[in-house]
PLY file of the C-alpha trace (Angstrom):
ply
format ascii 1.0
element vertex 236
property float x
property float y
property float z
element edge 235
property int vertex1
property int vertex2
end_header
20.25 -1.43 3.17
18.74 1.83 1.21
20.39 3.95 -1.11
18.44 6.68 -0.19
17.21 7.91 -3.24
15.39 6.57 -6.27
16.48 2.51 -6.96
16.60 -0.63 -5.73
17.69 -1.72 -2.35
17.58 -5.40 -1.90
19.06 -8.39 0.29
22.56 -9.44 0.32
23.10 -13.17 -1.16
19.27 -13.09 -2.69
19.59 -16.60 -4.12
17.26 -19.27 -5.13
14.29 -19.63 -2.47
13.51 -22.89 -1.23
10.00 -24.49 -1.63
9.50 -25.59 2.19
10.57 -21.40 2.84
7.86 -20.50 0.17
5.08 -22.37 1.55
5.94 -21.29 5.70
5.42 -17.97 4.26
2.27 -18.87 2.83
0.73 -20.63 5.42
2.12 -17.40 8.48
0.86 -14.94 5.22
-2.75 -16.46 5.39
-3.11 -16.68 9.47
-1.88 -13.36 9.58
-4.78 -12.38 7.18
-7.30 -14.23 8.74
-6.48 -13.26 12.14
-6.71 -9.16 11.29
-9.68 -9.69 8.88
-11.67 -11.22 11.96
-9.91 -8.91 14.39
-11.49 -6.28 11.68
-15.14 -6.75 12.66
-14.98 -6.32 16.39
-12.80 -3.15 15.89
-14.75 -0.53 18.44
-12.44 2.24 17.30
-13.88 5.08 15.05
-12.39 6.30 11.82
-12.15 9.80 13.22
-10.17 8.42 16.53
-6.66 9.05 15.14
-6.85 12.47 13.46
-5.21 14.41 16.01
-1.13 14.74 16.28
1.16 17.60 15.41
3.15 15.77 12.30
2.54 15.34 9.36
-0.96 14.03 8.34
-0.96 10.71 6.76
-3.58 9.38 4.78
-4.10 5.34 5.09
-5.14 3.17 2.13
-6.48 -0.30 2.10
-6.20 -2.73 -0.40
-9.08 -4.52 -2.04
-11.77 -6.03 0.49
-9.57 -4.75 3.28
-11.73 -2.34 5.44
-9.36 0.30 7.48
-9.55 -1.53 10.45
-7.51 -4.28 8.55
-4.45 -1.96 8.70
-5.42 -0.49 12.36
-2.18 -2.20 14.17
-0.35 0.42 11.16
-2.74 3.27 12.17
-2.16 2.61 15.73
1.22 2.69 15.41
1.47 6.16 13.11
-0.66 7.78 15.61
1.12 6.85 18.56
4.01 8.42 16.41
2.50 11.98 16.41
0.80 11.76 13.21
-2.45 12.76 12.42
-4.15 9.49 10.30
-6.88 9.50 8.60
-9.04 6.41 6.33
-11.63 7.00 3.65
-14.36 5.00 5.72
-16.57 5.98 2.81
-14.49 3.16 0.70
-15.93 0.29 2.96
-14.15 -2.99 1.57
-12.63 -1.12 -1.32
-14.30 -3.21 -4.23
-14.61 0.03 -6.37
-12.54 0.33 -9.76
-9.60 2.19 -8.78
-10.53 5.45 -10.73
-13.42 5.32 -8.13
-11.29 5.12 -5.24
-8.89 7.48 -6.54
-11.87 10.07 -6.71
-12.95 9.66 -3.56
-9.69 9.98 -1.64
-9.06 13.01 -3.84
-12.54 14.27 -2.20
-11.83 13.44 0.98
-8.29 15.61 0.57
-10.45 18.30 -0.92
-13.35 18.20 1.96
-11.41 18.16 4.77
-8.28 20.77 3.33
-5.11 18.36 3.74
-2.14 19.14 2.74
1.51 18.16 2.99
0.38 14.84 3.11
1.50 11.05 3.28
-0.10 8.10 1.64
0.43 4.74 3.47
-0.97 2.40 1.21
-1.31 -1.86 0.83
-1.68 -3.29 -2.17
-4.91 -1.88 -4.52
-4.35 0.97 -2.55
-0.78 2.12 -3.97
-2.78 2.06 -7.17
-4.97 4.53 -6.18
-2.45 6.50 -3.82
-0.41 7.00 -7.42
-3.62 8.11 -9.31
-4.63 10.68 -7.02
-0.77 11.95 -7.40
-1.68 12.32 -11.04
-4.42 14.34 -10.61
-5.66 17.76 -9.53
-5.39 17.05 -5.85
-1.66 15.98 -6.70
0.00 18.92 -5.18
-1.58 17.77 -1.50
0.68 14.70 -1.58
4.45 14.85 0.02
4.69 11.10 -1.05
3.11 7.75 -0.69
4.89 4.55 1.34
3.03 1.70 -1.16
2.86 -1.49 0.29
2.41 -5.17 -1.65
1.19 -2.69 -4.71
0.88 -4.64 -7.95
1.82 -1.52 -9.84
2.85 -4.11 -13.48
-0.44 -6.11 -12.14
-0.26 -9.77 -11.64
-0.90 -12.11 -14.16
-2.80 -14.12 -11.69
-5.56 -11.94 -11.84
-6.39 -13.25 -15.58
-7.47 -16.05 -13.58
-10.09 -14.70 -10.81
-13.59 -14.41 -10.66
-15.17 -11.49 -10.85
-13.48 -8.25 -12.51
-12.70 -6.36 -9.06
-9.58 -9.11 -9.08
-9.03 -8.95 -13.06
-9.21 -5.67 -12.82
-5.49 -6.07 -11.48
-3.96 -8.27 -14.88
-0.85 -6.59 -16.43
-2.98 -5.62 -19.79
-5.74 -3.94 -17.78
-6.36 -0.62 -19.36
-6.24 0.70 -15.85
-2.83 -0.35 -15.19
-1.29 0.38 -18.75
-2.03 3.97 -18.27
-1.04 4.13 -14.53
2.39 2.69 -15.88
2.68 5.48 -18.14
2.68 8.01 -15.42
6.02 8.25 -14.40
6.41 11.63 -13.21
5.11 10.98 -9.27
7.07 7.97 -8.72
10.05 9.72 -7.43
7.50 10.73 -4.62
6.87 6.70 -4.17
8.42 4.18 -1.87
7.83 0.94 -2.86
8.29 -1.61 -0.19
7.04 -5.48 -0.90
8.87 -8.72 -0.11
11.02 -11.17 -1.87
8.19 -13.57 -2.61
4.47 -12.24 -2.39
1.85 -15.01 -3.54
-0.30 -12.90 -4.87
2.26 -10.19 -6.75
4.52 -12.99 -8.88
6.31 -10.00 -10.78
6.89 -8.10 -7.83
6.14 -4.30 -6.77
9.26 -2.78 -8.28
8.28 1.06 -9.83
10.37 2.54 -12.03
12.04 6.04 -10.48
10.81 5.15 -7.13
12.90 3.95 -4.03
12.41 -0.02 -4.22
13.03 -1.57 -0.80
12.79 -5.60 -1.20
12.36 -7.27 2.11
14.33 -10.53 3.03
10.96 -12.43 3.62
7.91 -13.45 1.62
3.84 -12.29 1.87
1.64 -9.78 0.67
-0.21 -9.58 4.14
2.08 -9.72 7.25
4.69 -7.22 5.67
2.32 -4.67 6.85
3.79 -5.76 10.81
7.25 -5.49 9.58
9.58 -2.71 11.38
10.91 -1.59 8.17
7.36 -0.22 7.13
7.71 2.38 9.75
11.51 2.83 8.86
11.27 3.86 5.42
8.15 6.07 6.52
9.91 7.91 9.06
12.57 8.36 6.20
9.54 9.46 3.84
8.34 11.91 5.84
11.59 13.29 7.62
0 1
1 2
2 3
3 4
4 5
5 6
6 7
7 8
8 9
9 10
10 11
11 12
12 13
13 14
14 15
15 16
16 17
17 18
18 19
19 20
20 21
21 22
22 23
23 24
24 25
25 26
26 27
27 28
28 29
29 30
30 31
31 32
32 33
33 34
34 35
35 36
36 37
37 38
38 39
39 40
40 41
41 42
42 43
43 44
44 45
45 46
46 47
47 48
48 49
49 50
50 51
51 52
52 53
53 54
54 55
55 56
56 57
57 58
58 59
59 60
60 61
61 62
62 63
63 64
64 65
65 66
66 67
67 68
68 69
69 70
70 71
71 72
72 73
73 74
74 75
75 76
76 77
77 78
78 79
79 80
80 81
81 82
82 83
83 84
84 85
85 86
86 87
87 88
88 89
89 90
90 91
91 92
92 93
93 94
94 95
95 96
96 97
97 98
98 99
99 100
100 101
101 102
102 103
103 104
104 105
105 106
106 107
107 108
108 109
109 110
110 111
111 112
112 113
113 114
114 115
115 116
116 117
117 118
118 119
119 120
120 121
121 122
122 123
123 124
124 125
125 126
126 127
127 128
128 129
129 130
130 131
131 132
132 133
133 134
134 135
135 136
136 137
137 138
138 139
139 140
140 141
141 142
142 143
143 144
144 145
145 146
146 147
147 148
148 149
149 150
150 151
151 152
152 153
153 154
154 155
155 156
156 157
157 158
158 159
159 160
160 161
161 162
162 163
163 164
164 165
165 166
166 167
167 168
168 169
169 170
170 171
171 172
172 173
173 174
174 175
175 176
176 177
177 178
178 179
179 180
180 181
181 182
182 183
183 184
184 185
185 186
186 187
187 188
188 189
189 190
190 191
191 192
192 193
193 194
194 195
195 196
196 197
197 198
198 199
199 200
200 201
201 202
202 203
203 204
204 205
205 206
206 207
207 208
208 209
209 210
210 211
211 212
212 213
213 214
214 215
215 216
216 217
217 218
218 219
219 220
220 221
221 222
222 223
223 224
224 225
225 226
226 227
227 228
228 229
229 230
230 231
231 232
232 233
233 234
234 235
């Protein structure tokens, strides 16, 4: 159910989730991952193959060490809707910091003149999706449909290797200020499920339309049918 507007839409009877429930989401969370991020590297699709259509132009983000092709079954699925998508192949596996990423979408807006666009983003990539909107290249972006995005952080970054994952902790000085920015998020859907392993505290955003959906994982979302719901509702 949505409310159609800024909020929270979530589940009837949301209730206390069972441990067996938690860990068959898991375990289908993790094949689903494993399955696209092999699928990924015998893509034979080119980043340029989806840029025609007579919709609106959508612009799709991955999250971190996600290539595009991670998220082609979404891209596959926009185009065949009419849209024009395009990826940022220059951002590889996406291990930059996420004022890095930002930048270069915002080039990539800039180079090749979009405008009246759509962000469809997973996880990292709502970060960056929201910092472009912050920025001069702002006024390009109709919206953003953010995915999984850990837009509080998750406190189990703290305990990761490696600062492209800690980068993502709640007192990050990346996400502090991205939390202040509260004027683009009634541009943002925020769509993320009931339990996500790797997003404890959820991917509610303040001001934005919250969608919680009645399932758990921070992967296989990306296949659900409400993802291209709330995006043909985004970009009506």
């Amino acid at each position: 159910m949505a409310d159609g507007g800024a909020g929270r839409t979530h589940p009837a009877g949301e209730g206390t989730i069972s441990v067996l429930r938690i860990l068959g989401w898991w375990a289908a969370d993790y094949a689903y991952a494993g399955f696209w991020q092999v699928r990924s590297f015998f893509g034979r699709d080119q980043a340029d193959d989806f840029t025609t259509g007579d919709r609106a132009p959508i612009v799709v983000l991955a999250g971190v060490y996600e290539t595009w092709r991670f998220l082609e079954p979404l891209i596959v699925a926009l185009h065949e809707r009419g849209h024009p998508v395009h990826v940022v192949d220059a951002l590889r596996r996406n291990q930059f910091p996420v004022q890095d990423e930002a930048d270069q979408v915002a080039d990539y807006l800039r180079a090749h003149d979009l405008s009246g666009v759509f962000l469809v983003a997973h996880s990292k990539g709502g970060l960056a999706g929201k910092l472009v909107m912050t920025g001069p290249e702002g006024a390009r972006i109709r919206g953003m449909l953010a995915i999984a995005t850990p837009f509080g952080g998750s406190r189990y970054a703290r305990l990761l290797p490696g600062r492209v994952l800690r980068a993502f902790s709640p007192d990050d000085p990346s996400i502090v200020a991205l939390g202040r920015e509260l004027d683009v998020n009634a541009r943002i859907v925020s769509i993320y499920a009931a339990f996500d392993p790797h997003i404890p505290e959820g991917s509610e955003l303040a001001g934005a339309k919250n969608v919680v959906l009645e399932t758990g994982g921070h992967f296989r979302i990306l296949a659900h049918p409400r993802v291209m719901a709330e995006l043909a509702a985004l970009a009506e």
